[in-house]
C-alpha positions in Angstrom: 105.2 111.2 85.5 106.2 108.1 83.6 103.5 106.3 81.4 104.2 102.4 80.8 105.2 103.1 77.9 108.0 105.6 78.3 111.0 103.0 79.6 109.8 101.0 75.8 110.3 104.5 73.7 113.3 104.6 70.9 113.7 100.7 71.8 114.1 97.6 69.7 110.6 96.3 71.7 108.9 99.9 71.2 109.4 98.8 67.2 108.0 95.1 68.0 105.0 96.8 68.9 104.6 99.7 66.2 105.4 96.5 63.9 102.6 94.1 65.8 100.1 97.1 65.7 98.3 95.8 62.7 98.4 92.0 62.4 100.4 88.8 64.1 103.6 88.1 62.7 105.9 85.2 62.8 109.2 85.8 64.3 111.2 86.0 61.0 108.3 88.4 59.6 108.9 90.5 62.3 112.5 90.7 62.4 111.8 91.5 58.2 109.7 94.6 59.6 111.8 95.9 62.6 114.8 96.7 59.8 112.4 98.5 57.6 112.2 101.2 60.4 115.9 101.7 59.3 117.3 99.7 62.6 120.0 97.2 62.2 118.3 94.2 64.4 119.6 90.4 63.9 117.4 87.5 64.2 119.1 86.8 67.6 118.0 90.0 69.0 114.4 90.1 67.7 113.8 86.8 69.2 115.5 87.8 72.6 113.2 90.5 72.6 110.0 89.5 71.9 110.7 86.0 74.0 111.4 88.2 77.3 108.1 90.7 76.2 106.0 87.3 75.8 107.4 86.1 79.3 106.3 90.0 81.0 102.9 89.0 78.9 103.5 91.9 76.7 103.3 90.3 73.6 101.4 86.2 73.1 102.5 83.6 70.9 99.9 81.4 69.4 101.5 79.0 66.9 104.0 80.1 65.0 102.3 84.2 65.1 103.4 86.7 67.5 100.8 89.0 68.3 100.1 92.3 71.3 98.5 90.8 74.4 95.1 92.2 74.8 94.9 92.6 78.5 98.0 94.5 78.2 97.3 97.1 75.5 94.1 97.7 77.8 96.6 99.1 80.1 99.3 101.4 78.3 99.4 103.7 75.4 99.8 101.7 72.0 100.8 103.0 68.6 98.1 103.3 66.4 95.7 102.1 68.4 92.6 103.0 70.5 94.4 104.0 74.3 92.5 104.6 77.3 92.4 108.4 78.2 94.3 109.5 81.1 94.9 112.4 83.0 98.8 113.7 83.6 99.3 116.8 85.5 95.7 117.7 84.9 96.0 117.4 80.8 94.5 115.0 78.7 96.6 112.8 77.0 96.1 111.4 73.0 97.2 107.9 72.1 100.5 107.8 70.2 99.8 107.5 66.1 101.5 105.8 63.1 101.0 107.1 59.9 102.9 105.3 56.5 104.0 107.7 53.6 105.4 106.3 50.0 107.6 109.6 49.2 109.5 111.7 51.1 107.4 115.0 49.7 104.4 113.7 51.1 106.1 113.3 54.7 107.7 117.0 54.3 104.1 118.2 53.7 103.0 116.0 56.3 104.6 117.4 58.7 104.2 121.0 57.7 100.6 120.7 58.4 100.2 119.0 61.0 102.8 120.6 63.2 101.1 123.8 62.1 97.8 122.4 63.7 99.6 122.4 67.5 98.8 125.6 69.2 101.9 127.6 70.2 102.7 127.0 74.1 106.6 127.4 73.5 108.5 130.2 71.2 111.6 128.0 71.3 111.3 123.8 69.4 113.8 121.5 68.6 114.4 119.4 65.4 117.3 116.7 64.6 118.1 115.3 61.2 120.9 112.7 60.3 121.2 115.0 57.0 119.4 118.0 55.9 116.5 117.9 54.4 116.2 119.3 50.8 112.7 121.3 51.0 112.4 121.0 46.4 109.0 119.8 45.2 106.8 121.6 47.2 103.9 123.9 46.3 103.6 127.5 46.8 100.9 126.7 49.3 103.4 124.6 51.3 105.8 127.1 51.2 103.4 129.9 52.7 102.9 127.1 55.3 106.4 126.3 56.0 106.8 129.9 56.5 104.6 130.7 58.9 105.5 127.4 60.8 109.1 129.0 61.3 107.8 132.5 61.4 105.6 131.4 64.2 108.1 128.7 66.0 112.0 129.5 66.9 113.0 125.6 65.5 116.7 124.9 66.8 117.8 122.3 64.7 120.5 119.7 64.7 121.9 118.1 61.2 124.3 115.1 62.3 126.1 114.8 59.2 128.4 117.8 57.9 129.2 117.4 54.2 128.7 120.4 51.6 125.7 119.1 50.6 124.2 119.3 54.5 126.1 122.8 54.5 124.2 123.4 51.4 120.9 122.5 52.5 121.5 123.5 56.3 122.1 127.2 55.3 118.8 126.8 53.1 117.0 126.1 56.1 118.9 128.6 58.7 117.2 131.1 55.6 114.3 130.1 55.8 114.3 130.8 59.4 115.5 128.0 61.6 119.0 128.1 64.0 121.0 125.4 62.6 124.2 123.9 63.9 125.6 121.8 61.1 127.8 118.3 62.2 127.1 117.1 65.6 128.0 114.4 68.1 124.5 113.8 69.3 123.5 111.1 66.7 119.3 109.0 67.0 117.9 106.1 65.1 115.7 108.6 63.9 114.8 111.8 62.3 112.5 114.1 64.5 110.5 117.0 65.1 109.2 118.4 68.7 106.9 121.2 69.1 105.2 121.5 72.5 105.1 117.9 74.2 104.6 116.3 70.2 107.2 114.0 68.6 107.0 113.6 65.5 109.6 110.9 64.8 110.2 109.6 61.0 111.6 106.4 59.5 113.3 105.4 56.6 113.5 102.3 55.5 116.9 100.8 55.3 117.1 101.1 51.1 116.3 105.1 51.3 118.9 105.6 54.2 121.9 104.1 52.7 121.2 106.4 48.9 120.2 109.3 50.6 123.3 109.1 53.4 125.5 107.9 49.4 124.3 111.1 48.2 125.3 113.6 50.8 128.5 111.8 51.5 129.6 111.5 47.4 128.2 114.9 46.1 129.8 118.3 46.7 127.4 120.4 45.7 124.3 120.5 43.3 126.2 120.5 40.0 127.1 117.1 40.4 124.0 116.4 41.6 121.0 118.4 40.5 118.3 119.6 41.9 116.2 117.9 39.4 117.6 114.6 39.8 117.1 115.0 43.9 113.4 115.6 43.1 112.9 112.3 41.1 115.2 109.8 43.0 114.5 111.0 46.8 111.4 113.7 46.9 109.0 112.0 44.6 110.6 108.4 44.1 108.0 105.3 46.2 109.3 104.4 49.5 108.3 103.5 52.7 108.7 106.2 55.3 106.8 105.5 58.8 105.9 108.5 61.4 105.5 108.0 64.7 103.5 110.8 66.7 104.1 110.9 70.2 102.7 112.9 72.5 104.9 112.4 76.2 106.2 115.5 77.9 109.1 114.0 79.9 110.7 112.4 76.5 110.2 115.9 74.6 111.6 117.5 77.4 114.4 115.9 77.5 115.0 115.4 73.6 114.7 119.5 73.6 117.2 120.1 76.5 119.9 117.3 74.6 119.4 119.6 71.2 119.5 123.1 73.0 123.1 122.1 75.0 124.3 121.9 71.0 124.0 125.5 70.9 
């Protein structure tokens, strides 16, 4: 069953209203925030966007500030927001969430935890990552997490990117416990993790991206580039990562089924 907000997810508008979620904006602020979620979106397009979603009365304009109609986020299932509760196939559906981080360690143990906090309902998830992530910084108490996260969970996981540095970091992973297939056609605007019907998508901004894609793409292995020196320019180093926690059945689903064909 398809929720209102389903034909919006992984869209330029789904991002208008994750960016909307806590305050008006004017069109040039939000064109400024829909690129920090990594996306590549011209003035042209924002405004195309957000002028068609006013005219559907999904969005009002009041002056020169954009802001989410009332009346219509009474109806649907907005990020970060309070949703009205409804029943789908007999379950009880949250509201979708949006959480901001300032380092990449902090989303790693982020999502550790929280995926941890799902109940088991499948023995097979699915992950996809434009590069590998490099698990360094974490504490031993992280570790005993992450292990019982994949000792729990069979994660498939798809890494985008093939350079010795993914290879590297892939066959860390596939070690630690997850099937990994390393270089990929299947390619997403975002990074994501799916256990049961949860999405947990993340978000670089567009400055992180381009020196963490650099880094994999220059660097053959850690020599060049240390492990030390990953730490303190992309593990601990302030950002702004956004995750986006999603909780719709038919979209995991079908994210699951695109990342299972790869193997």
């Amino acid at each position: 069953m398809k929720t209102p907000l389903t034909a919006l997810l992984g869209s330029t508008k789904a991002q208008i209203i994750a960016c909307l979620e806590e305050k008006p904006l004017t069109l040039k602020e939000l064109n400024s925030n829909l690129n920090s979620f990594g996306k590549n979106v011209s003035y042209q397009s924002t405004h195309k966007s957000a002028s068609e979603m006013i005219k559907a009365e999904i969005l009002e304009k009041i002056g020169t500030k954009i802001s989410i109609n009332k009346k219509w986020a009474e109806q649907i299932y907005l990020l970060g927001s309070s949703l009205i509760k409804k029943e789908q196939t007999k379950e009880e559906h949250s509201e979708a969430k949006v959480y901001h981080f300032e380092t990449f360690i902090e989303v790693g143990k982020f999502c550790i935890k929280f995926l941890n906090s799902i109940p088991n309902t499948n023995k097979k998830e699915a992950c996809f990552t434009k590069h590998a992530w490099p698990f360094f910084g974490l504490s031993d108490t992280d570790y005993t997490e992450l292990n019982r996260l994949l000792t729990e969970t069979q994660f498939y996981e798809v890494i985008h990117y093939d350079s010795q540095l993914d290879k590297t970091f892939g066959k860390a992973i596939e070690d630690a416990g997850k099937i990994v297939k390393i270089g990929s056609g299947l390619s997403y605007n975002y990074d994501f993790l799916i256990k049961g019907n949860t999405i947990v998508q993340i978000y670089f901004s567009t400055e992180f991206s381009e020196k963490f894609h650099e880094m994999f793409m220059k660097h053959k292995n850690l020599e060049e580039f240390p492990i030390s020196k990953i730490i303190d320019q992309f593990m601990l180093k302030k950002t702004n990562i956004t995750v986006v926690i999603l909780f719709e059945q038919e979209l995991s689903t079908k994210l699951k089924q695109e990342i299972f064909k790869e193997f």
